[in-house]
Each structure stands twice: as C-alpha cells, then as structure tokens.
N, CA, C and O atoms as a GROMACS GRO file, in nm:
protein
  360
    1UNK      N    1  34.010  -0.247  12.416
    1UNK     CA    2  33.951  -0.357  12.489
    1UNK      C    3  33.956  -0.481  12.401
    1UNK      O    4  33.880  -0.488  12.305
    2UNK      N    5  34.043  -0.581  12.430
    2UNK     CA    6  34.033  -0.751  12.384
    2UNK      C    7  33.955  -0.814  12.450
    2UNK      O    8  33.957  -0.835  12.572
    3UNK      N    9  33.833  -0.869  12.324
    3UNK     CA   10  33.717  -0.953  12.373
    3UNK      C   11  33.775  -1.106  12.373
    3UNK      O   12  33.848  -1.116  12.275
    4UNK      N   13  33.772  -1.168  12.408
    4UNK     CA   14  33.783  -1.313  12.418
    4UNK      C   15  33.723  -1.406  12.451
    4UNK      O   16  33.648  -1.396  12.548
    5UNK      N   17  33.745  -1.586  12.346
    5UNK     CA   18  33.628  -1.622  12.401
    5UNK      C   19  33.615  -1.725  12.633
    5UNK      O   20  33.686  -1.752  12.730
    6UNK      N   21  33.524  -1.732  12.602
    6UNK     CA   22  33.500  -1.805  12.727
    6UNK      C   23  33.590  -1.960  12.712
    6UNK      O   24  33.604  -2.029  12.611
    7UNK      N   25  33.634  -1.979  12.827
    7UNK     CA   26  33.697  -2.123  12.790
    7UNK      C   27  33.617  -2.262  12.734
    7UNK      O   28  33.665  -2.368  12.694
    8UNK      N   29  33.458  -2.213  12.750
    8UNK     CA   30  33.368  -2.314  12.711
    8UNK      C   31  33.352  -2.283  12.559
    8UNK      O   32  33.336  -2.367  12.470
    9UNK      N   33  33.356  -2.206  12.552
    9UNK     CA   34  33.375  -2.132  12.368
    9UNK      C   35  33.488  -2.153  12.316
    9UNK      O   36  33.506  -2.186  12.198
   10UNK      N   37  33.597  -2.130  12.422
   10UNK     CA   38  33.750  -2.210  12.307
   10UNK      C   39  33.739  -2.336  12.320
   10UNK      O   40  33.812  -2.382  12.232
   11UNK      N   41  33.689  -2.423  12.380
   11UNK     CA   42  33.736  -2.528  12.379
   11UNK      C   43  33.584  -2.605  12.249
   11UNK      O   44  33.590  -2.715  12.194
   12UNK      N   45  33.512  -2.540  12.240
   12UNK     CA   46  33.437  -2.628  12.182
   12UNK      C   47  33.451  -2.543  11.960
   12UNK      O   48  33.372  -2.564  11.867
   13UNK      N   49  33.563  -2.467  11.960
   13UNK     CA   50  33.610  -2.409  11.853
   13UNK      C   51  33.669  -2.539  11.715
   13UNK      O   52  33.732  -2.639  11.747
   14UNK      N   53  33.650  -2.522  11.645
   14UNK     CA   54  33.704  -2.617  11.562
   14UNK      C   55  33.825  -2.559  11.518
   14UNK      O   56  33.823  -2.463  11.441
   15UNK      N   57  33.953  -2.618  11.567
   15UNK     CA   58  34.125  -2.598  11.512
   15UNK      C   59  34.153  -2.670  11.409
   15UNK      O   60  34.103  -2.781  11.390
   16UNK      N   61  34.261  -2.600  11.310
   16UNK     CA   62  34.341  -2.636  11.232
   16UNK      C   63  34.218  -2.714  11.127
   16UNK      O   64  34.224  -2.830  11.087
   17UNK      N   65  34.117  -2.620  11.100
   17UNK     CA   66  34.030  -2.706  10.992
   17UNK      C   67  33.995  -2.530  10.882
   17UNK      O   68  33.987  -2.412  10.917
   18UNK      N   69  33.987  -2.585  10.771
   18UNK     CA   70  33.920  -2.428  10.677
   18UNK      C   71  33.756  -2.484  10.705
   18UNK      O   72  33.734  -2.605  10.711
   19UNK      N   73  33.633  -2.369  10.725
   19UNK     CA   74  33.531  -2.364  10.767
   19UNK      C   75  33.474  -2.370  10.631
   19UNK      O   76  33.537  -2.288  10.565
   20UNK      N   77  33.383  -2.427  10.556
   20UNK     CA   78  33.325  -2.370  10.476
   20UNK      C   79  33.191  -2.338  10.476
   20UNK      O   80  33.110  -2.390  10.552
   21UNK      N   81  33.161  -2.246  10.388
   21UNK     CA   82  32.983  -2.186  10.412
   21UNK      C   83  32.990  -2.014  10.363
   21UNK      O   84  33.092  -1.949  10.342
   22UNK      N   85  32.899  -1.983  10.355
   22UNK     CA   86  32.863  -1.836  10.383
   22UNK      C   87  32.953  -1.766  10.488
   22UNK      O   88  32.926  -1.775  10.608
   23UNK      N   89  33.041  -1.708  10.451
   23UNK     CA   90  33.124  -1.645  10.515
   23UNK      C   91  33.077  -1.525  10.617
   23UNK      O   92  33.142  -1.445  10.684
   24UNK      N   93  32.997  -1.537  10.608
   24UNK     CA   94  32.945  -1.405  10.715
   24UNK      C   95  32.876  -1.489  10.791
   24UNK      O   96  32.905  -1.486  10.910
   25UNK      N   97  32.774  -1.580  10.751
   25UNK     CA   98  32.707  -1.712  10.851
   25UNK      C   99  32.797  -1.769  10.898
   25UNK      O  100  32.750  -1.808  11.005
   26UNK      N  101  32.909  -1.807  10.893
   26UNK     CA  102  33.014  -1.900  10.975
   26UNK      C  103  33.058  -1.767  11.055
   26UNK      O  104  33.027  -1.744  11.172
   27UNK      N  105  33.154  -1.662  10.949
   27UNK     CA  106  33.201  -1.577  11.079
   27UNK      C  107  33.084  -1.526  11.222
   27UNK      O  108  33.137  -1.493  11.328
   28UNK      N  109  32.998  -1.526  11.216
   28UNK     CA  110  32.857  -1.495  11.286
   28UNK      C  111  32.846  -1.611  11.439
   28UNK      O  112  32.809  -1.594  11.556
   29UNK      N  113  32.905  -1.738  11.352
   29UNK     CA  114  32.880  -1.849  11.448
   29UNK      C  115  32.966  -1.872  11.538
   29UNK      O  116  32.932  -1.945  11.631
   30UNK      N  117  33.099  -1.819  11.536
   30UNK     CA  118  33.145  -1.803  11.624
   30UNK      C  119  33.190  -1.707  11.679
   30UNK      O  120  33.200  -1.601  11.617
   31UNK      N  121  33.242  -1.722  11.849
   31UNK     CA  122  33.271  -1.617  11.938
   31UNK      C  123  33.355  -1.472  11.918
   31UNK      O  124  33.477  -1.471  11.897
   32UNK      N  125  33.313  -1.407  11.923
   32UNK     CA  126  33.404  -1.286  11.916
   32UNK      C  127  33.515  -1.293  11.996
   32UNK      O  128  33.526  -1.333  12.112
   33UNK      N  129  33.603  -1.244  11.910
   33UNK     CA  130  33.759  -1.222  11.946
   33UNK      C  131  33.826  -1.383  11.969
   33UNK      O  132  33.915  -1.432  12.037
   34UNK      N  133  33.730  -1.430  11.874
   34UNK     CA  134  33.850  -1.597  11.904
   34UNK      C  135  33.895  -1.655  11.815
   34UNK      O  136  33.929  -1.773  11.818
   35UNK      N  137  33.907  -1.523  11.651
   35UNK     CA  138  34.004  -1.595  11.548
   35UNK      C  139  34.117  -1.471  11.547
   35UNK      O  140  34.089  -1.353  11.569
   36UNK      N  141  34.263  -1.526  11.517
   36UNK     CA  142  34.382  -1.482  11.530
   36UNK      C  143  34.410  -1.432  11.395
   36UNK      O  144  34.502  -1.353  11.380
   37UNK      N  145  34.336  -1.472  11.290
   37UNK     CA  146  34.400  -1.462  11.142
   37UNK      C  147  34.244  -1.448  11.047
   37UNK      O  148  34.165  -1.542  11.055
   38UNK      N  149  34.214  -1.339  10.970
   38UNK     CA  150  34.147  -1.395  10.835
   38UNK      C  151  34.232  -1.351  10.745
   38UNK      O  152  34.305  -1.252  10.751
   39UNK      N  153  34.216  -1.439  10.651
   39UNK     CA  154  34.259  -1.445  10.499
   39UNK      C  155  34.142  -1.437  10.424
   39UNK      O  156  34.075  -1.538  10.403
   40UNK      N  157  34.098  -1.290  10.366
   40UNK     CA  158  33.996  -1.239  10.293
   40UNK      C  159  34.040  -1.225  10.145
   40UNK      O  160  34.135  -1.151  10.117
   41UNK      N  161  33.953  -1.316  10.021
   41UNK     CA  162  33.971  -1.302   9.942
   41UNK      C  163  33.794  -1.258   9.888
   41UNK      O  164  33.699  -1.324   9.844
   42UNK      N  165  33.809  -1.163   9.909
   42UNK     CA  166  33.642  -1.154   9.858
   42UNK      C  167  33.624  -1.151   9.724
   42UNK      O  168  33.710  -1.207   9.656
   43UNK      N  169  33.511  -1.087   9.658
   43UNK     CA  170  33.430  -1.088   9.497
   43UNK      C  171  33.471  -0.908   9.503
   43UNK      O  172  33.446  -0.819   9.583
   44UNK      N  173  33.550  -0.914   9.363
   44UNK     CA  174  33.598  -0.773   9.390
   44UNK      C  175  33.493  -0.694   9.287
   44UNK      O  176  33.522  -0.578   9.255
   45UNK      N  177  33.389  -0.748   9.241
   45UNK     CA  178  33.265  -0.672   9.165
   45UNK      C  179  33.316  -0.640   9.053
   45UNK      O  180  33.301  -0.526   9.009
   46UNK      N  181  33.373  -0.718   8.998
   46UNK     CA  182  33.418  -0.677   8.865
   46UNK      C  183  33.303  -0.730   8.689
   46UNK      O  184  33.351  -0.776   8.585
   47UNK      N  185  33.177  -0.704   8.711
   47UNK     CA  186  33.089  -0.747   8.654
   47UNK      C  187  33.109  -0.649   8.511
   47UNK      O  188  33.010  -0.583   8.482
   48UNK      N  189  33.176  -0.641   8.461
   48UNK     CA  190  33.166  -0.443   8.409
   48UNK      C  191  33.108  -0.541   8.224
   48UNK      O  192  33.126  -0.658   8.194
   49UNK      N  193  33.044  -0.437   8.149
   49UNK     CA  194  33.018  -0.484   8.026
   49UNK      C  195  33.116  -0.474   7.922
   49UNK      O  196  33.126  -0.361   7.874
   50UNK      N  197  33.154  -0.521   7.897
   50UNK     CA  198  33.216  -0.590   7.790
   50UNK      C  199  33.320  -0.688   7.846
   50UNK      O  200  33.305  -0.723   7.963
   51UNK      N  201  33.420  -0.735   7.778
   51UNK     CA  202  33.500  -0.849   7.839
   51UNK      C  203  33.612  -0.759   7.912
   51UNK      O  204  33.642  -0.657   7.850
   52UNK      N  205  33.728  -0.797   8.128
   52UNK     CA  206  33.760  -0.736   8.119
   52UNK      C  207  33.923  -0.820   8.117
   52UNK      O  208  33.937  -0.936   8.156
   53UNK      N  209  34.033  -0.734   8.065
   53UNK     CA  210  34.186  -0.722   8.026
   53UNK      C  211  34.318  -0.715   8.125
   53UNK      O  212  34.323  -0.653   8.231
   54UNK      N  213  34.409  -0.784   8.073
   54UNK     CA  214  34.537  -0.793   8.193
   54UNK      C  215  34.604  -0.660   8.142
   54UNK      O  216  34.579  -0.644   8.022
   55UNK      N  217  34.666  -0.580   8.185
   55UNK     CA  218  34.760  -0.523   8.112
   55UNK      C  219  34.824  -0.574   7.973
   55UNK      O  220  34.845  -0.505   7.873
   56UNK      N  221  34.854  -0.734   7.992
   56UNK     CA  222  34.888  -0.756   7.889
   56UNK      C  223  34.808  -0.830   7.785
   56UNK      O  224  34.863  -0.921   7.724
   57UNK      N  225  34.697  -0.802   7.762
   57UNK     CA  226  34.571  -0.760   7.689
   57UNK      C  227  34.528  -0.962   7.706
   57UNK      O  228  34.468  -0.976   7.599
   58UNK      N  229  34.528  -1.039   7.743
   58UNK     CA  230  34.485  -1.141   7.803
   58UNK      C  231  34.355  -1.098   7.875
   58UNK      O  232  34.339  -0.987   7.924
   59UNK      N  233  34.294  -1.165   7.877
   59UNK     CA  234  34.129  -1.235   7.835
   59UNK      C  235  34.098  -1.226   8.007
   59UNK      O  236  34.211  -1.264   8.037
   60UNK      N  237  34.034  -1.207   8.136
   60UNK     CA  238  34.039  -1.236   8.242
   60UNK      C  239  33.918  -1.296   8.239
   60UNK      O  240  33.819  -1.223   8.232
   61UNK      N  241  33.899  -1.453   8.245
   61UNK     CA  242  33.809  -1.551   8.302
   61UNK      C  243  33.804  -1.559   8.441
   61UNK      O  244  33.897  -1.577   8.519
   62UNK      N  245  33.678  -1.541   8.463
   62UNK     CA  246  33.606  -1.582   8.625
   62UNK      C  247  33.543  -1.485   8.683
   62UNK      O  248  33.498  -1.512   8.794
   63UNK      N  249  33.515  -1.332   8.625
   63UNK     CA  250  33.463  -1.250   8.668
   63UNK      C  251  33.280  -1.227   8.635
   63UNK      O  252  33.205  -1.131   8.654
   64UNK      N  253  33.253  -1.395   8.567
   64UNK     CA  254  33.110  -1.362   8.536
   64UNK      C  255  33.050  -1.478   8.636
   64UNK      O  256  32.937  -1.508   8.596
   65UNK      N  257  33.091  -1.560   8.761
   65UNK     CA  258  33.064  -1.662   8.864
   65UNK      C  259  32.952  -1.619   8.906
   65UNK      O  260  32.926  -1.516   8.843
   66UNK      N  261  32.884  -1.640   8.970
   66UNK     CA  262  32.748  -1.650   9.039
   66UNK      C  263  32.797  -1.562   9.179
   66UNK      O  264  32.734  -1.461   9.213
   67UNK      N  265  32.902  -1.606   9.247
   67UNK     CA  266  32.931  -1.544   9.400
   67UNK      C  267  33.008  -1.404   9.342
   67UNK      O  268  33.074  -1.354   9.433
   68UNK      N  269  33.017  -1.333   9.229
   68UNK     CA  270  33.114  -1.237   9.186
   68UNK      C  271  33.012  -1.165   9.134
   68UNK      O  272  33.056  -1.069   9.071
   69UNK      N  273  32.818  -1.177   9.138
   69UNK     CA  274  32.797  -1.105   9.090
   69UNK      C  275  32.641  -1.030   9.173
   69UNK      O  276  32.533  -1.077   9.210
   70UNK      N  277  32.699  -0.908   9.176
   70UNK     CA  278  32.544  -0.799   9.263
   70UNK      C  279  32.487  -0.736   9.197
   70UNK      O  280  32.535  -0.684   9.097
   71UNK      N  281  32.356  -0.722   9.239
   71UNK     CA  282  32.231  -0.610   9.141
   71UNK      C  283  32.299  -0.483   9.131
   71UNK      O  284  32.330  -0.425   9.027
   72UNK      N  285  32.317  -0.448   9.240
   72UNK     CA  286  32.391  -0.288   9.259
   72UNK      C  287  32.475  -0.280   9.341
   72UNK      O  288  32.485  -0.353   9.439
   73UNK      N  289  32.560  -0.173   9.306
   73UNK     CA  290  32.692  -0.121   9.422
   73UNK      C  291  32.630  -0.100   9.534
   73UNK      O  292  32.694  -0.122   9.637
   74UNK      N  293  32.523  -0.062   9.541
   74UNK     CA  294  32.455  -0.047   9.704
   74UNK      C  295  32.440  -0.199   9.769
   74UNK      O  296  32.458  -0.215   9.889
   75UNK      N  297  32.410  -0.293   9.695
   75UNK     CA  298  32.452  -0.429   9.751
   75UNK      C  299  32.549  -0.504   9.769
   75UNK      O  300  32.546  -0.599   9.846
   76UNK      N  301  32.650  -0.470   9.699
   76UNK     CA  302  32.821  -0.527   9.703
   76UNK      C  303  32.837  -0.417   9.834
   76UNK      O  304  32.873  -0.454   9.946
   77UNK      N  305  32.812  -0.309   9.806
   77UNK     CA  306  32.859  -0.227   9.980
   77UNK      C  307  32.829  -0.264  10.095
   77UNK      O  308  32.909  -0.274  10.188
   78UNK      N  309  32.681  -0.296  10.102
   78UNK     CA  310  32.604  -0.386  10.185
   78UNK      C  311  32.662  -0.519  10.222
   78UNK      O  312  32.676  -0.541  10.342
   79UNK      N  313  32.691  -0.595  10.152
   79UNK     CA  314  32.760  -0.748  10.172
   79UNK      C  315  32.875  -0.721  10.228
   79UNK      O  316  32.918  -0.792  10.320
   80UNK      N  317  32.957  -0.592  10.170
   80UNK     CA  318  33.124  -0.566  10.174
   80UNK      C  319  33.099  -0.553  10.347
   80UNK      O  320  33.120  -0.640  10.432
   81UNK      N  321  33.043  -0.408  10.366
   81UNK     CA  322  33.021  -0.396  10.536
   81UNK      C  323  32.985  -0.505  10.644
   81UNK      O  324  33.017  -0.512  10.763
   82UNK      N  325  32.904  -0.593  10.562
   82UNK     CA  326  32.867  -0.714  10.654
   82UNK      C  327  33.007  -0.786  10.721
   82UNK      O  328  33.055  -0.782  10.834
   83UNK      N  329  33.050  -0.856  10.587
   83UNK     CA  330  33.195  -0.940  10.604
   83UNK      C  331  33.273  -0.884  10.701
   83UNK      O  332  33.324  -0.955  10.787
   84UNK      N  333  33.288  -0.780  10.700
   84UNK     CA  334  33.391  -0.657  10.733
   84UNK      C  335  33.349  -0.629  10.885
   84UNK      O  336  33.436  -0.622  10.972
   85UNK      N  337  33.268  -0.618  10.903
   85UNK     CA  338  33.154  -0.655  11.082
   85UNK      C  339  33.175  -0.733  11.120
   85UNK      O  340  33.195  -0.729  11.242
   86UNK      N  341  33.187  -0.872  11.046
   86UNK     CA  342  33.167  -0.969  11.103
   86UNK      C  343  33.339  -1.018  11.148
   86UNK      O  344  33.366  -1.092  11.243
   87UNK      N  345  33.406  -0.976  11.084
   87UNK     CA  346  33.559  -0.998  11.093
   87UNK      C  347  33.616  -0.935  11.187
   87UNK      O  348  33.710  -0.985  11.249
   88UNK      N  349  33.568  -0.813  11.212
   88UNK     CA  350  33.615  -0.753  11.298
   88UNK      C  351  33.610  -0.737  11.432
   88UNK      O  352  33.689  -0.687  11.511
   89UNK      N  353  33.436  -0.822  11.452
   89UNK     CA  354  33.405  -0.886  11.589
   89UNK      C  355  33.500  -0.960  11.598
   89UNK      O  356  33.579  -0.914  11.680
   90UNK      N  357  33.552  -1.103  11.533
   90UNK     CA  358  33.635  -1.157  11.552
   90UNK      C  359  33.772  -1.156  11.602
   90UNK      O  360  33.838  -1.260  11.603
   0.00000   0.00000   0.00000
C-alpha cells in the first residue's frame, strides 16, 4: 500500500530546499509518503575510550561532537528506531 500526500499537502511542501532541524522533528512534520529520497548520514556512536584509528593509523577527529554522543546503547537504539520510523512513514 502507497500512502501519499493530499494535494493540499503537496502543494504546500517545501521543493528543492535541504530542511534543517532535528531530523526526526522535521521528518514528523511532514506528510507521509511525500519524500522520494533520504540521504541518511546519522551519528554512528563511535564514543569508544581512548582515541579512535584509520587503518592507516591516522588520528579520526569528530567522533567526540555533542550530536555523536549517547548515555547508553539503549539510547542510540532508541534515537536509531525513531529516525528509522520516521523515514519510513515517509
């Protein structure tokens, strides 16, 4: 079953713009089944202790950000399922 939106819902959609915000609050705000494409780059929880390494033993900066970091795996799962709900209404 393809949900789609109402023509009063496509037409009042914002095109050809990137949304920004809370990605689960924006995906939320609009209609189900009326985006064609996500491009998901989420926070892959890479918080781990000590510093972490490329293969080729290079330094990986950016894994200590504020949006990259959860109390517990039960909350990165929690957030993960949300996004993942919310995308899929879409």
């Amino acid at each position: 079953m393809k949900i789609k939106p109402t023509p009063t819902e496509a037409a009042s959609l914002p095109l050809n713009q990137i949304l920004g915000g809370d990605c689960i609050e924006v995906m939320n705000s609009l209609p189900a089944g009326s985006i064609d494409l996500i491009f998901a780059d989420p926070p892959y929880n890479l918080q781990l202790k000590g510093d972490l390494h490329r293969p080729d033993n290079s330094k990986v900066d950016a894994v200590d950000d504020h949006w990259d970091q959860f109390s517990s795996f039960a909350t990165y799962d929690h957030f993960t399922r949300q996004w993942l709900a919310a995308a899929r209404r879409l």
